[in-house]
N, C-alpha and C positions, 0 to 999 in steps of 0.2 A: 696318469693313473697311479704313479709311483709316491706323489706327494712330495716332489723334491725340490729343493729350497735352493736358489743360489743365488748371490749378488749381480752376478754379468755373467755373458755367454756370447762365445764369438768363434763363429768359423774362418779359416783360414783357407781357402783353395788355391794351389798351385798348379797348372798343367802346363805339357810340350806340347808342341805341334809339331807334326814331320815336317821335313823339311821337300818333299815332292809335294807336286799340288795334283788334286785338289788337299788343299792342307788339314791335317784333321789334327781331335789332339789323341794322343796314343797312351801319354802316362798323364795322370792328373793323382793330388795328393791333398787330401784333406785333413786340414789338423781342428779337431775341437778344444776350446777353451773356454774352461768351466773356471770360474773366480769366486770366492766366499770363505769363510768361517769354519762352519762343519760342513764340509763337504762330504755325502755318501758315497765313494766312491765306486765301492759294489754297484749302489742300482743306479748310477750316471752310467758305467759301463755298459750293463744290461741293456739300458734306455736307445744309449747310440748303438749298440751293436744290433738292436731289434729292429734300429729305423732304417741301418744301411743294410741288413741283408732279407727283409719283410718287407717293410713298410715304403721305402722310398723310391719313388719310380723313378726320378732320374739317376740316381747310380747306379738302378736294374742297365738303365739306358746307358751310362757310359761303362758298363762292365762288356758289352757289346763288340766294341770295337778298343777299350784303352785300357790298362793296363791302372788300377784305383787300389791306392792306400788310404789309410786312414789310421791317426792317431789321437790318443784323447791326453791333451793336459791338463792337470789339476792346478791352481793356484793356490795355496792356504793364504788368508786374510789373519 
């Protein structure tokens, strides 16, 4: 909606699992990575921050039971 431009785009997920069973994962950490030239930084932030606390049912899902970070890195090109 935002009209925003970027050469590549890659998420990163990390999680732990407890260590009793049945094993689940407790912390999980999501890094975005955004790559290009002019990168808007403002509305890339906006963008993720609306999908991970609106828009995206599975991190509604793992907010649930684990403990979800998220960070967004910029690249300049």
């Amino acid at each position: 909606k935002m009209k925003i431009e970027v050469d590549d785009f890659e998420i990163i997920v990390e999680a732990e699992l407890t260590e009793e069973h049945p094993k689940f994962y407790d912390k999980v950490k999501v890094d975005y990575h955004f790559y290009g030239s002019d990168l808007k930084e403002d509305k890339i932030t906006k963008a993720v921050n609306l999908s991970v606390d609106r828009y995206c049912g599975v991190m509604e899902m793992y907010r649930q039971f684990a403990k979800v970070t998220t960070e967004i890195h910029f690249h300049e090109n």
